[in-house]
N, C-alpha and C positions, 0 to 999 in steps of 0.2 A: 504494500500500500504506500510504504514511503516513497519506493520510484513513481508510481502516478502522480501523486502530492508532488512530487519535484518538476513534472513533463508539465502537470499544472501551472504551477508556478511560473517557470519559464517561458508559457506561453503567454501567460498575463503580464509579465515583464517585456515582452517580444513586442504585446500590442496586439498580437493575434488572435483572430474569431474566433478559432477552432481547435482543440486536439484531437488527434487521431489516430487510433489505434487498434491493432487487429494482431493477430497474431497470426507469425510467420513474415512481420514486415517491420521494418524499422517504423519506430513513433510518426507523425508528420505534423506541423502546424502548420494552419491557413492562414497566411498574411496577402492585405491586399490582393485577394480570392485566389491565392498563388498558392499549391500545397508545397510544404517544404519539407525534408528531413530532416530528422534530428541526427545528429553524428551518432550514433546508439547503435548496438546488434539487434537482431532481428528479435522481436519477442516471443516468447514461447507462452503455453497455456495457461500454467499457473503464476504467471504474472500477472494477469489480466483478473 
């Protein structure tokens, strides 16, 4: 839960609309309706 709370954070610091996340794919935020990656491994299940 603390990496979500973090990818959260980061995006509310960023400016960004959105997070995004799925697993089997690196986090992404939506800036300026742009998706972006976050520098992060791909997510697995029990992360989410």
């Amino acid at each position: 839960m603390a990496r979500i709370d973090a990818f959260l954070k980061l995006g509310v610091q960023q400016g960004c609309s959105d997070v995004h996340m799925a697993v089997g794919v690196p986090p992404m935020l939506r800036m300026q309706g742009d998706l972006l990656p976050i520098k992060f491994r791909d997510l697995r299940g029990p992360e989410l």
